[in-house]
C-alpha positions as CSV (number, residue, x, y, z in Angstrom):
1,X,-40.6,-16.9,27.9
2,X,-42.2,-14.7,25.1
3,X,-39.9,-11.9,26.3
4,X,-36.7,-13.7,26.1
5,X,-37.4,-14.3,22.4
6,X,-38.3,-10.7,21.6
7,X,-34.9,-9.9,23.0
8,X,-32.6,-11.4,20.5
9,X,-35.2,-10.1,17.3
10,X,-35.2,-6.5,19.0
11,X,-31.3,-6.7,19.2
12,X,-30.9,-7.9,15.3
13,X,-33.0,-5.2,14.6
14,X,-31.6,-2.3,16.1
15,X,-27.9,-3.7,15.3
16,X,-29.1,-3.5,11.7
17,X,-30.7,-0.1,12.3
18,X,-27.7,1.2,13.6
19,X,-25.6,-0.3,10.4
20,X,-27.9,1.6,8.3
21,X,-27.5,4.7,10.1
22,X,-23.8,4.8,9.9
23,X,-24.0,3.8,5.7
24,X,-26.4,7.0,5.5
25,X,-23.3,8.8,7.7
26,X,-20.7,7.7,5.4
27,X,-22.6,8.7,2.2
28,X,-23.4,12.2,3.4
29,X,-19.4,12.6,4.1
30,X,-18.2,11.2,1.0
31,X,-20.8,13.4,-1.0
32,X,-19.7,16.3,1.2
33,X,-15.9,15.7,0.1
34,X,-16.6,15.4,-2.8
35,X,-18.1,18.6,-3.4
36,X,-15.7,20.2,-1.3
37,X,-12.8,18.6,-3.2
38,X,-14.4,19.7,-6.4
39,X,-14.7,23.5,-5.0
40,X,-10.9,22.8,-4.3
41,X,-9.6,22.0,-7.3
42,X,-11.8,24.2,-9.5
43,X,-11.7,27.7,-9.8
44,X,-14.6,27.4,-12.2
45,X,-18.2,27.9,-11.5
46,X,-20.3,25.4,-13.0
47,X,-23.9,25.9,-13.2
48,X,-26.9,23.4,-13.8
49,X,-30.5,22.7,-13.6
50,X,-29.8,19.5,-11.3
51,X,-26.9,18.3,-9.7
52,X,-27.1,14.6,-9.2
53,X,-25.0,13.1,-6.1
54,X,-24.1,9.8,-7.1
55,X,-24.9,7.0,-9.6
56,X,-26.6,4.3,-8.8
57,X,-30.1,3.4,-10.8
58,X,-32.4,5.6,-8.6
59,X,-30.0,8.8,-9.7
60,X,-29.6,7.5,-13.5
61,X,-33.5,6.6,-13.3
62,X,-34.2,10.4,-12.4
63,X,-31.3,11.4,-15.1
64,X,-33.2,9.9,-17.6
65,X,-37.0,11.2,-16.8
66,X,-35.3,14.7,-16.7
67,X,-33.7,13.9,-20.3
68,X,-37.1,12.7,-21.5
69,X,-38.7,16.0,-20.1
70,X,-36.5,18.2,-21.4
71,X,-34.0,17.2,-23.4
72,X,-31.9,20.6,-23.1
73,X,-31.7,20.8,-19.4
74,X,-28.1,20.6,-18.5
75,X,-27.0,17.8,-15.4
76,X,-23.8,17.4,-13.4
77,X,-23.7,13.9,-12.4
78,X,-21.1,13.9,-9.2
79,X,-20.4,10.4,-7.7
80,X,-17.0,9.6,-5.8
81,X,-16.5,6.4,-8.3
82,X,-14.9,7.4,-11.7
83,X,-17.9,5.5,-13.6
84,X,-21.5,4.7,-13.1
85,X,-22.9,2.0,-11.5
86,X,-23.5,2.2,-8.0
87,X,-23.3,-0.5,-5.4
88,X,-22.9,-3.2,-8.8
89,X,-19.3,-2.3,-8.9
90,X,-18.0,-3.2,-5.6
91,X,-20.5,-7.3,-5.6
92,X,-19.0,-10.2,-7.2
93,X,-18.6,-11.1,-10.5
94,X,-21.7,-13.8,-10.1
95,X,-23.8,-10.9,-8.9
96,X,-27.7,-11.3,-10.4
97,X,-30.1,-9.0,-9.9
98,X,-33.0,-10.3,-6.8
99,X,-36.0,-9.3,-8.5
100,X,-37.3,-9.8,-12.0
101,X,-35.2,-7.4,-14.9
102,X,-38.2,-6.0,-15.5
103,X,-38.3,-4.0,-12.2
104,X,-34.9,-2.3,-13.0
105,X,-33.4,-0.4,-15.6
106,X,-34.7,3.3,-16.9
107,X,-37.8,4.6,-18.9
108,X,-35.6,5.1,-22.1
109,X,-34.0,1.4,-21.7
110,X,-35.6,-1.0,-19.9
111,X,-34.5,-4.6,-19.2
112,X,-35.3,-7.7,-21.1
113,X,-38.1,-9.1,-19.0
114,X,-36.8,-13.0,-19.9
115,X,-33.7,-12.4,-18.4
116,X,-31.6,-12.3,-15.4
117,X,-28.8,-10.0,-15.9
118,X,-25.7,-10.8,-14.2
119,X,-23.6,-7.6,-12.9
120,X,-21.1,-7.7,-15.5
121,X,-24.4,-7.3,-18.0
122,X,-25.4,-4.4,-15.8
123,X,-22.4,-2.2,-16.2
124,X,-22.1,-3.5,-19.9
């Protein structure tokens, strides 16, 4: 009987395991394409001390410890979005954030602790 309700839990699992897996897949292509449609249209070599893939607040969190390292390294941010702001562009309006503001944001700005900011307060 035990066994029989392990099943369903085990599928779940591995069915969410799987969806992960092919997100990570469809990130490593678009950054790929991107870079290879970038090479494509520019005959220009553009050199950096970091080239960021993508936006979201883990890449602009890093951005900005770089920044506040050393304020004249030099950063290519490449994301296949025109503007910054990760997977908050693409939830509804109503969007809050799940945790307390506190645990989001950058060093240089960080959220107002007493709030919950609402996605549209996110990408300002």
């Amino acid at each position: 009987m035990a066994l029989q309700q392990q099943q369903p839990h085990l599928q779940h699992h591995q069915q969410q395991q799987q969806r992960h897996q092919h997100q990570h897949r469809q990130r490593q292509q678009q950054q790929h394409t991107l870079i290879n449609t970038a090479t494509a249209e520019c005959n220009t070599i553009l050199e950096c001390d970091y080239l960021v893939l993508g936006t979201s607040i883990p890449e602009l969190a890093f951005v900005d410890a770089m920044l506040m390292k050393d304020k004249r390294c030099s950063i290519i941010l490449a994301d296949p979005d025109r503007h910054a702001g990760g997977l908050w562009k693409h939830t509804p309006p109503y969007s809050k954030l799940g945790l307390p503001s506190a645990l989001y944001g950058v060093g240089s700005l960080p959220l107002d602790s007493s709030e919950s900011p609402s996605r549209d307060d996110l990408l300002g």
